[in-house]
HTML snippet that shows the backbone in 3Dmol.js (N, CA, C, O; Angstrom):
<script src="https://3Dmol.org/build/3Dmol-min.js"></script>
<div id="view" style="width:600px;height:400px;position:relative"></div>
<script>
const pdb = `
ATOM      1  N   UNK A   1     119.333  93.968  89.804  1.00  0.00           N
ATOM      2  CA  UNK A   1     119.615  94.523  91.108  1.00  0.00           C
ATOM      3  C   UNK A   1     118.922  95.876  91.283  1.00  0.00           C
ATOM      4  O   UNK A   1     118.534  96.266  92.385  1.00  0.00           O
ATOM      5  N   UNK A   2     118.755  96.709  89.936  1.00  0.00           N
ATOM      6  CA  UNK A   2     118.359  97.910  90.248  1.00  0.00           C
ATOM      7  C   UNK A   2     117.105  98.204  89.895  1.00  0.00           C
ATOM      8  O   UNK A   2     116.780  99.391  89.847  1.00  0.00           O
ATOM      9  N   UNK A   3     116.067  97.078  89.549  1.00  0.00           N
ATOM     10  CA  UNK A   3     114.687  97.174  90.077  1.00  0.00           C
ATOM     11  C   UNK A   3     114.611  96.636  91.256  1.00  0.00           C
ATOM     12  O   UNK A   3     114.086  97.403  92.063  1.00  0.00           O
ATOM     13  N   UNK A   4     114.974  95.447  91.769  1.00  0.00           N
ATOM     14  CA  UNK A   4     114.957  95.302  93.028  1.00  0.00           C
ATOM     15  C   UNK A   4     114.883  96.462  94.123  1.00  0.00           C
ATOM     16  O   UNK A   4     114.011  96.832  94.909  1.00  0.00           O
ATOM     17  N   UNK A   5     116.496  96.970  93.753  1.00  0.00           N
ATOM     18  CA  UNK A   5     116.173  98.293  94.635  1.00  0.00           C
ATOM     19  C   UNK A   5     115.284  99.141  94.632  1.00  0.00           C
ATOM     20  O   UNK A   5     114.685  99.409  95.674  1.00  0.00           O
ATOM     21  N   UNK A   6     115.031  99.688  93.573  1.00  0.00           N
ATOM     22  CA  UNK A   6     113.452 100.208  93.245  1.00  0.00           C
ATOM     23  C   UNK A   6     112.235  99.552  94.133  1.00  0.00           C
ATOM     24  O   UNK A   6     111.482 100.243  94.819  1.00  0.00           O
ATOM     25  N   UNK A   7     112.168  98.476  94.054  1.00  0.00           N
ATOM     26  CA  UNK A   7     111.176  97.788  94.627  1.00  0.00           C
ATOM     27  C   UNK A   7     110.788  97.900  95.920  1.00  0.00           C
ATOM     28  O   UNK A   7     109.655  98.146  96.331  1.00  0.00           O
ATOM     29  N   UNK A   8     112.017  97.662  96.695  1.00  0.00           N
ATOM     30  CA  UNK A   8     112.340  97.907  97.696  1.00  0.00           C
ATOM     31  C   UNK A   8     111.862  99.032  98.545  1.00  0.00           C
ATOM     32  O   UNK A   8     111.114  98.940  99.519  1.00  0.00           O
ATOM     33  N   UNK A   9     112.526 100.368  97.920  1.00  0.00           N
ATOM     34  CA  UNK A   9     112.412 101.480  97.984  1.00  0.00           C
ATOM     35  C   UNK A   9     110.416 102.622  98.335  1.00  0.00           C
ATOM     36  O   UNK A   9     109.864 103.367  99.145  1.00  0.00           O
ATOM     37  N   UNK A  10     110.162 101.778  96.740  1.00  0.00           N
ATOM     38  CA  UNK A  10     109.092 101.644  97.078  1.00  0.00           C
ATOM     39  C   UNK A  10     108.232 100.967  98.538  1.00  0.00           C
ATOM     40  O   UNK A  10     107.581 101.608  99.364  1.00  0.00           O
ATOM     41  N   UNK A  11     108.407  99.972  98.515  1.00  0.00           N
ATOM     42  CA  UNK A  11     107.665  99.110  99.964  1.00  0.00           C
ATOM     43  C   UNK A  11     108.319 100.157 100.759  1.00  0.00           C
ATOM     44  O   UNK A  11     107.418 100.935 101.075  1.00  0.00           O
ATOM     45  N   UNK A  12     109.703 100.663 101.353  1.00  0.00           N
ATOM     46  CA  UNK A  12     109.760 101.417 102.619  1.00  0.00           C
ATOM     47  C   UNK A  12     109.168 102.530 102.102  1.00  0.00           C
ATOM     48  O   UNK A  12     109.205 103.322 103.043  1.00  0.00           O
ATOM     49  N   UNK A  13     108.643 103.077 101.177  1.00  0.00           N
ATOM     50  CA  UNK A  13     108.338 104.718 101.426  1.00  0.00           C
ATOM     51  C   UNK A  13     106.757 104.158 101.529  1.00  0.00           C
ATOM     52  O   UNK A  13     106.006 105.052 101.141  1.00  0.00           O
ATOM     53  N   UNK A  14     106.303 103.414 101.779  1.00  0.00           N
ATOM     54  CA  UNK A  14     104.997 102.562 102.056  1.00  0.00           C
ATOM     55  C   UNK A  14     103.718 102.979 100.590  1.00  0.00           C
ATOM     56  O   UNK A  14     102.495 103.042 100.473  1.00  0.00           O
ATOM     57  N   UNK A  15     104.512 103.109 100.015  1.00  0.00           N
ATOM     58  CA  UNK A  15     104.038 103.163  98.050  1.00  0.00           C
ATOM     59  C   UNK A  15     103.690 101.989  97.433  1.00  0.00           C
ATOM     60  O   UNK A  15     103.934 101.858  96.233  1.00  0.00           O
ATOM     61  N   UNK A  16     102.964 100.790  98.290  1.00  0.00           N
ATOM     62  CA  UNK A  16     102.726  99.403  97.820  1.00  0.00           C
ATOM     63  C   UNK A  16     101.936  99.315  96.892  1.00  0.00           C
ATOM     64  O   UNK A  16     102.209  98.268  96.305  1.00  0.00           O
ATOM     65  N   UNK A  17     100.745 100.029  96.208  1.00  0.00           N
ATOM     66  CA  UNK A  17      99.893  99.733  95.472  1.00  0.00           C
ATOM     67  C   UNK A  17     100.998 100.334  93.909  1.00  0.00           C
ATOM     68  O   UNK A  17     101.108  99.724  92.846  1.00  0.00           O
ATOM     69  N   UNK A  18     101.667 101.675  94.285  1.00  0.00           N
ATOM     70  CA  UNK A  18     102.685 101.901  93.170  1.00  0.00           C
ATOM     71  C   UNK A  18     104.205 100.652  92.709  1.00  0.00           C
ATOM     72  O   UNK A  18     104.675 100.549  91.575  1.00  0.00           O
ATOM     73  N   UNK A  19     104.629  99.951  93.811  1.00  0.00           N
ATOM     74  CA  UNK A  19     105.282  98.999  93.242  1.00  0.00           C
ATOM     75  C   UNK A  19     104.418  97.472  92.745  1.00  0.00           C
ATOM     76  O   UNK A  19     104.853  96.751  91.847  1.00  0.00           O
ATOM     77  N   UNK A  20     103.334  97.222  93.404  1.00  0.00           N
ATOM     78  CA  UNK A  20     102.818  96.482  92.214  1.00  0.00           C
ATOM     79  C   UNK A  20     102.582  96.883  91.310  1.00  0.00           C
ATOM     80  O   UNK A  20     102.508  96.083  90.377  1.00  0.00           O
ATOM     81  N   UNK A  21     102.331  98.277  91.039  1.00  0.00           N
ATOM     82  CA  UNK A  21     102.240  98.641  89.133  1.00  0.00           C
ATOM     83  C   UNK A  21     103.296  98.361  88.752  1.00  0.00           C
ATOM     84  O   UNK A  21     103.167  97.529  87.853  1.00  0.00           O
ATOM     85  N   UNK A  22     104.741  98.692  89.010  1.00  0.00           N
ATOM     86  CA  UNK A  22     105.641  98.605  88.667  1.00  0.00           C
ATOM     87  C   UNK A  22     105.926  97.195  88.478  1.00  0.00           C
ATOM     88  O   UNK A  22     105.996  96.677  87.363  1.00  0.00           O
ATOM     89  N   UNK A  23     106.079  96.617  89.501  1.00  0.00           N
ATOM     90  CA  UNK A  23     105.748  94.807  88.992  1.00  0.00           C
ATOM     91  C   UNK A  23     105.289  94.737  88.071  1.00  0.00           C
ATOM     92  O   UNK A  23     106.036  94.435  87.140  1.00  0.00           O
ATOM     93  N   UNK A  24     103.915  94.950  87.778  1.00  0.00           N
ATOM     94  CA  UNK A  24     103.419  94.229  86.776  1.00  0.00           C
ATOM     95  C   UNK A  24     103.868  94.411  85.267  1.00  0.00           C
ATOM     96  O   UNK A  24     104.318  93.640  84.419  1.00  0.00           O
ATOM     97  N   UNK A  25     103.472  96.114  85.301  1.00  0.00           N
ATOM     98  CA  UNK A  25     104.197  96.773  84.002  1.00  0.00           C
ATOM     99  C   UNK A  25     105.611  96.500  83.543  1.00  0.00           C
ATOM    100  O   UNK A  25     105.921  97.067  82.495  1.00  0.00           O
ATOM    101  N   UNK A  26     106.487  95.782  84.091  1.00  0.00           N
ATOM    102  CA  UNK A  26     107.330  94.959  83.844  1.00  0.00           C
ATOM    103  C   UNK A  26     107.034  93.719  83.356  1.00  0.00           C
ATOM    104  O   UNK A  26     107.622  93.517  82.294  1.00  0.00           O
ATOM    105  N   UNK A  27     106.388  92.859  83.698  1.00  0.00           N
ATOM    106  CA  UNK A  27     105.794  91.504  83.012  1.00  0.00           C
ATOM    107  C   UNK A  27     105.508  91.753  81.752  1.00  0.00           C
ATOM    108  O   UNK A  27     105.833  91.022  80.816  1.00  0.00           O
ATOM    109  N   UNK A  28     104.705  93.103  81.636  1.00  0.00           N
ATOM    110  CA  UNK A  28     103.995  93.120  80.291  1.00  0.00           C
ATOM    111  C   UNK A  28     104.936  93.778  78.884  1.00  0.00           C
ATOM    112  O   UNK A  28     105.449  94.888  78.741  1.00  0.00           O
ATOM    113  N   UNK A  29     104.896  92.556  77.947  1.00  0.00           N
ATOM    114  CA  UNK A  29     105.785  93.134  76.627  1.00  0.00           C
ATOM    115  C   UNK A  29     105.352  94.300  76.147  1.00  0.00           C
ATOM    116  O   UNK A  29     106.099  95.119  75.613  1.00  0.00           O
ATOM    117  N   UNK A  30     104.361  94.423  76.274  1.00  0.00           N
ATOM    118  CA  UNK A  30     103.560  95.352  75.157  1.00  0.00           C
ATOM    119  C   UNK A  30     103.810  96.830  75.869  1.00  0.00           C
ATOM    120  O   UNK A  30     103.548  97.872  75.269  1.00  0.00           O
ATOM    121  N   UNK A  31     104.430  96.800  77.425  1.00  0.00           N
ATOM    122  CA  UNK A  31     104.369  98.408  77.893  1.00  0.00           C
ATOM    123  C   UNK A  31     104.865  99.690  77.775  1.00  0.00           C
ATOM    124  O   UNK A  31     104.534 100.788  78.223  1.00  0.00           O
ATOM    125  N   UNK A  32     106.119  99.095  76.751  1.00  0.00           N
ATOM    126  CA  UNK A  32     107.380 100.273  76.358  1.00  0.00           C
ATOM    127  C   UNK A  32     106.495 100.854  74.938  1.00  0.00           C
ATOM    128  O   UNK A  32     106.894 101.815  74.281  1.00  0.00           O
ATOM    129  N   UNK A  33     105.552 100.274  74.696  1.00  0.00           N
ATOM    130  CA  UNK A  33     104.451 101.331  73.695  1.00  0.00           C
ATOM    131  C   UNK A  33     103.834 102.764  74.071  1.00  0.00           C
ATOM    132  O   UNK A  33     103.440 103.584  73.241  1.00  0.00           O
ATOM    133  N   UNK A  34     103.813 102.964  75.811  1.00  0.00           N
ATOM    134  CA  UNK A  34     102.973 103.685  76.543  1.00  0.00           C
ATOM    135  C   UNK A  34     104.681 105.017  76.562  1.00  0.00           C
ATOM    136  O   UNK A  34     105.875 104.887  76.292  1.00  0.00           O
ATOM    137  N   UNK A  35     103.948 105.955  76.956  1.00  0.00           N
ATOM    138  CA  UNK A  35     105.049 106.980  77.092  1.00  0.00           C
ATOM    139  C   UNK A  35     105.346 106.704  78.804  1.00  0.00           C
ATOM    140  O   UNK A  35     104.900 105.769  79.470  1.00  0.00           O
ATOM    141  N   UNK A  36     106.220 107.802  79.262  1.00  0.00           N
ATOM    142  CA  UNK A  36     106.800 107.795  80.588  1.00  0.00           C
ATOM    143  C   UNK A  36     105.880 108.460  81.105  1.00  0.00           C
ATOM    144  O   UNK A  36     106.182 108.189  82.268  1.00  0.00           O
ATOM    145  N   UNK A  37     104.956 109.143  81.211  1.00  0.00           N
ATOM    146  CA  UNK A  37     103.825 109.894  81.391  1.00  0.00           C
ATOM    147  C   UNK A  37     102.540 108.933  81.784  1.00  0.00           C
ATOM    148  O   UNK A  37     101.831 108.798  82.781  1.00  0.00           O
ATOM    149  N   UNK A  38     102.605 108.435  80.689  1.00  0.00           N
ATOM    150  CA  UNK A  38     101.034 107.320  80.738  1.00  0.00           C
ATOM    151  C   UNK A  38     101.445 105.972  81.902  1.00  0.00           C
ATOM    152  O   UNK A  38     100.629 105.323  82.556  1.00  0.00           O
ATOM    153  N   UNK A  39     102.474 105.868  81.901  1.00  0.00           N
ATOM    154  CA  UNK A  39     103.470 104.197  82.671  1.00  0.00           C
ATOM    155  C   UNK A  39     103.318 105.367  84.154  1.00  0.00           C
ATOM    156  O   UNK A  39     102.558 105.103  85.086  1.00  0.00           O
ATOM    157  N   UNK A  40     103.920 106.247  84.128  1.00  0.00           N
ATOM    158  CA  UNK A  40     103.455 106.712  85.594  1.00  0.00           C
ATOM    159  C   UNK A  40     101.986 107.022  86.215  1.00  0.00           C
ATOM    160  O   UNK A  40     101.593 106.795  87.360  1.00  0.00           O
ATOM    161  N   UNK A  41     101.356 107.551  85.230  1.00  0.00           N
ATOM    162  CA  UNK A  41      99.829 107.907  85.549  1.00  0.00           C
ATOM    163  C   UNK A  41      99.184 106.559  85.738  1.00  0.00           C
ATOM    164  O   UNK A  41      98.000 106.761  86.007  1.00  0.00           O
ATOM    165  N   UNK A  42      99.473 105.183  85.712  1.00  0.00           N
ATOM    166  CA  UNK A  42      99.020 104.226  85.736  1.00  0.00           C
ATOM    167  C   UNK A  42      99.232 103.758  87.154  1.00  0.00           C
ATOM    168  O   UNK A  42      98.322 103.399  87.901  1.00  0.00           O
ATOM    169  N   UNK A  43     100.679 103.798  87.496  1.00  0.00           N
ATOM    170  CA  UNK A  43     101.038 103.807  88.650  1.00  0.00           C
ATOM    171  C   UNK A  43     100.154 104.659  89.874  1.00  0.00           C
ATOM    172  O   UNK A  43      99.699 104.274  90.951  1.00  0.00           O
ATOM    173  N   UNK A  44     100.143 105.500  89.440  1.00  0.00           N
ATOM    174  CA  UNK A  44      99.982 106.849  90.713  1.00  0.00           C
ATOM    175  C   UNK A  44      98.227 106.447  91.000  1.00  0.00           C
ATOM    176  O   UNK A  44      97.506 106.571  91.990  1.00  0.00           O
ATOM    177  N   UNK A  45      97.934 105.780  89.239  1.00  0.00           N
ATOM    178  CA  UNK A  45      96.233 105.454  89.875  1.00  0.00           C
ATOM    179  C   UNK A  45      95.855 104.393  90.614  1.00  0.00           C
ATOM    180  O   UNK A  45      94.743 104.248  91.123  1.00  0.00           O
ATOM    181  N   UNK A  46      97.164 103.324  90.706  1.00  0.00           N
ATOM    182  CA  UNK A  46      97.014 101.575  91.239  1.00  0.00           C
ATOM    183  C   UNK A  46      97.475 102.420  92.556  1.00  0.00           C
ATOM    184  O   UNK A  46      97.234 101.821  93.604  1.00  0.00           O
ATOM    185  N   UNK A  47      97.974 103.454  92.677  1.00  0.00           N
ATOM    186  CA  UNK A  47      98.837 103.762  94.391  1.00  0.00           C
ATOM    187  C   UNK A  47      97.261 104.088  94.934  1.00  0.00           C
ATOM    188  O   UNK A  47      96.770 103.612  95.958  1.00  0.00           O
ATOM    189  N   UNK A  48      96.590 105.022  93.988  1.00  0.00           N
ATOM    190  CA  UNK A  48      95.532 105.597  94.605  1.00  0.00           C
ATOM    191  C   UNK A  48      94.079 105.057  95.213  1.00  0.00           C
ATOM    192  O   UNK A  48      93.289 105.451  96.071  1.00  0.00           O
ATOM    193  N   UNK A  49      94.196 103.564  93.988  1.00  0.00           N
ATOM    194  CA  UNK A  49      93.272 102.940  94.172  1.00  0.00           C
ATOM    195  C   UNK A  49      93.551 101.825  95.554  1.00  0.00           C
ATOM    196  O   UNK A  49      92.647 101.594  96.357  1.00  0.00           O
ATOM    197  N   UNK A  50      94.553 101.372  95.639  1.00  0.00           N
ATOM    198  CA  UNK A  50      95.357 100.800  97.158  1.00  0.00           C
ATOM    199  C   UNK A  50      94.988 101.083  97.768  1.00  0.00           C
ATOM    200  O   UNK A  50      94.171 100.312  98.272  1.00  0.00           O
ATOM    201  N   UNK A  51      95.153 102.504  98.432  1.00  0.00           N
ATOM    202  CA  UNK A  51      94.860 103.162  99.419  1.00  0.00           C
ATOM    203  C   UNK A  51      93.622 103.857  99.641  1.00  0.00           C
ATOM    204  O   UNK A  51      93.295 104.401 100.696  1.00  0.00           O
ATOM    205  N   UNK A  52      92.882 103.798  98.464  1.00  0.00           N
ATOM    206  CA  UNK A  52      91.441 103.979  99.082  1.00  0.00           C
ATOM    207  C   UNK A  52      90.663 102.876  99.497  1.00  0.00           C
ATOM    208  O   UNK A  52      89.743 102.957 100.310  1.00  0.00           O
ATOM    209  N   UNK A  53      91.149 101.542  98.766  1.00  0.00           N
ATOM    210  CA  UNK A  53      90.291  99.926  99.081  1.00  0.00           C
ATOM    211  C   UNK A  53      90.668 100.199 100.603  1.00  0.00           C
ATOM    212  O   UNK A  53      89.872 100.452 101.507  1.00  0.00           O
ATOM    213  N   UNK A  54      92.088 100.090 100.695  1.00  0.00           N
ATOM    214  CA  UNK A  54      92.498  99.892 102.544  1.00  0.00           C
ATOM    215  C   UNK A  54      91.636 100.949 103.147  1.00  0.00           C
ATOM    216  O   UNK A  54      90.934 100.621 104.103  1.00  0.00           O
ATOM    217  N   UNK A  55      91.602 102.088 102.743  1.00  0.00           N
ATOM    218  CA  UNK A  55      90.611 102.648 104.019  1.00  0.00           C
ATOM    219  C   UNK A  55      89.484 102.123 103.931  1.00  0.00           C
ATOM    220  O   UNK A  55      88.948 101.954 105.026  1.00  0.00           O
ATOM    221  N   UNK A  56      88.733 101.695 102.792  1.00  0.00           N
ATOM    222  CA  UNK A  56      87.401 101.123 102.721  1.00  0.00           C
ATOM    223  C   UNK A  56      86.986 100.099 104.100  1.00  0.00           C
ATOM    224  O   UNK A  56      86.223 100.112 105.067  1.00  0.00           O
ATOM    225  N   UNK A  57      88.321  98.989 103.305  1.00  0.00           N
ATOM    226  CA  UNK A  57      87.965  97.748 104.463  1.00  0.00           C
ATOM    227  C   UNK A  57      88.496  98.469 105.782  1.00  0.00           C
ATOM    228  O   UNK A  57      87.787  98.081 106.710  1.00  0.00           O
ATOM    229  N   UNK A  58      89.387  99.295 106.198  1.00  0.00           N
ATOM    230  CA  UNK A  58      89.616  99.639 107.637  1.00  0.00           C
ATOM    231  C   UNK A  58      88.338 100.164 108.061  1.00  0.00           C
ATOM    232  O   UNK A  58      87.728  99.487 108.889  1.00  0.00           O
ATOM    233  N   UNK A  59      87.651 101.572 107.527  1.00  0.00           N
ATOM    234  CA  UNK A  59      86.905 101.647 108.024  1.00  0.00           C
ATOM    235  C   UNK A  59      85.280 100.580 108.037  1.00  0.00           C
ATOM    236  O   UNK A  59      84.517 101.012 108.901  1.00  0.00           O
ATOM    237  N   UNK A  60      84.816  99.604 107.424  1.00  0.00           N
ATOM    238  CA  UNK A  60      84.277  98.916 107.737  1.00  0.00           C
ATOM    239  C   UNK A  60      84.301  97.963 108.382  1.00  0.00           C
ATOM    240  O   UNK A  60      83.316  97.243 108.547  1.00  0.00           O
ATOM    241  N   UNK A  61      85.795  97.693 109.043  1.00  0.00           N
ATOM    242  CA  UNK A  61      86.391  96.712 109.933  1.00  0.00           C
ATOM    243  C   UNK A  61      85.227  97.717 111.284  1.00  0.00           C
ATOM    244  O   UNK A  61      84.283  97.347 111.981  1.00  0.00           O
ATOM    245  N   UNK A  62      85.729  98.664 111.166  1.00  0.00           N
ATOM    246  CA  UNK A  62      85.677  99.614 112.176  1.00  0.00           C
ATOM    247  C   UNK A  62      84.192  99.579 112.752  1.00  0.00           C
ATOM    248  O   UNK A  62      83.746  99.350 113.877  1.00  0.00           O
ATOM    249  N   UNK A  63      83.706  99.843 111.740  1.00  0.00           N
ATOM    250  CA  UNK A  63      81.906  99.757 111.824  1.00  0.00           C
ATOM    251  C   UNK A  63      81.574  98.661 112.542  1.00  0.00           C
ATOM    252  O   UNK A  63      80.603  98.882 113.267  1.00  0.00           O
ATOM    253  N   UNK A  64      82.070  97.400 112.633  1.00  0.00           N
ATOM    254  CA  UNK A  64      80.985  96.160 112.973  1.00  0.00           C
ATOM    255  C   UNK A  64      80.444  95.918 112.996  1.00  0.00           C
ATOM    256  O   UNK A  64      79.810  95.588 113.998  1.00  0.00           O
ATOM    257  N   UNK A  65      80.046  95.815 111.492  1.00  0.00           N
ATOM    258  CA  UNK A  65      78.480  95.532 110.916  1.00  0.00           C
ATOM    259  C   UNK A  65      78.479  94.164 111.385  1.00  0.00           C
ATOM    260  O   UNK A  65      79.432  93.386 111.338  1.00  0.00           O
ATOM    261  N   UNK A  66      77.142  93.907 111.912  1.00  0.00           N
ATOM    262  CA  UNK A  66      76.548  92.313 112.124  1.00  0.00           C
ATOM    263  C   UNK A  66      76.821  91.321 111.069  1.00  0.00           C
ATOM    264  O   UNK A  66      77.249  90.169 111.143  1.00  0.00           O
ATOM    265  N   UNK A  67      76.394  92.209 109.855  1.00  0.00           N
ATOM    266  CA  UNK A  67      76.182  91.244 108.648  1.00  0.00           C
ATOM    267  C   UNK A  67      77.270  91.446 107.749  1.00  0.00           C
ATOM    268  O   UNK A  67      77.438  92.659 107.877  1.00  0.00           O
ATOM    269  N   UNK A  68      78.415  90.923 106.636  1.00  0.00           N
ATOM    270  CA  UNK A  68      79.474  91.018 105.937  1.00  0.00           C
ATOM    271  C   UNK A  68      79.003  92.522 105.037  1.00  0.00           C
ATOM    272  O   UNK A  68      77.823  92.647 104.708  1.00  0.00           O
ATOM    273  N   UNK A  69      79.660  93.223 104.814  1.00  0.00           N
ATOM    274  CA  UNK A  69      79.153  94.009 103.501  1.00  0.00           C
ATOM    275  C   UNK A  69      79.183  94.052 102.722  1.00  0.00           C
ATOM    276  O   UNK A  69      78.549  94.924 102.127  1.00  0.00           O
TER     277      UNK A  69
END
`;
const viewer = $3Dmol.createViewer("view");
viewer.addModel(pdb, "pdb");
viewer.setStyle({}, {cartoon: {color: "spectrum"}});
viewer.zoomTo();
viewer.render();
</script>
């Protein structure tokens, strides 16, 4: 219940690329090897990398290039 909420939480504070880290890093056995430090810095880089792809494709939506890019 209380990753869920987490989860949750995440999607409304619009932190989507940080709760799929969190997703995932849950799947994985091997992650309670990493400190609380490294498990967040992983996060904060999947949030960062999210949100720079989305502006990518927004702003090339934007462009209307003739040809795909």
């Amino acid at each position: 219940m209380l990753i869920e909420h987490i989860i949750t939480r995440l999607n409304d504070m619009r932190l989507t690329g940080m709760s799929e880290a969190y997703s995932s890093q849950r799947e994985r056995p091997n992650i309670d090897e990493l400190s609380f430090d490294e498990r967040f810095s992983l996060m904060v880089d999947q949030e960062w990398t999210y949100r720079q792809n989305r502006r990518l494709a927004r702003l090339l939506n934007a462009a209307k290039l003739r040809l795909p890019a």
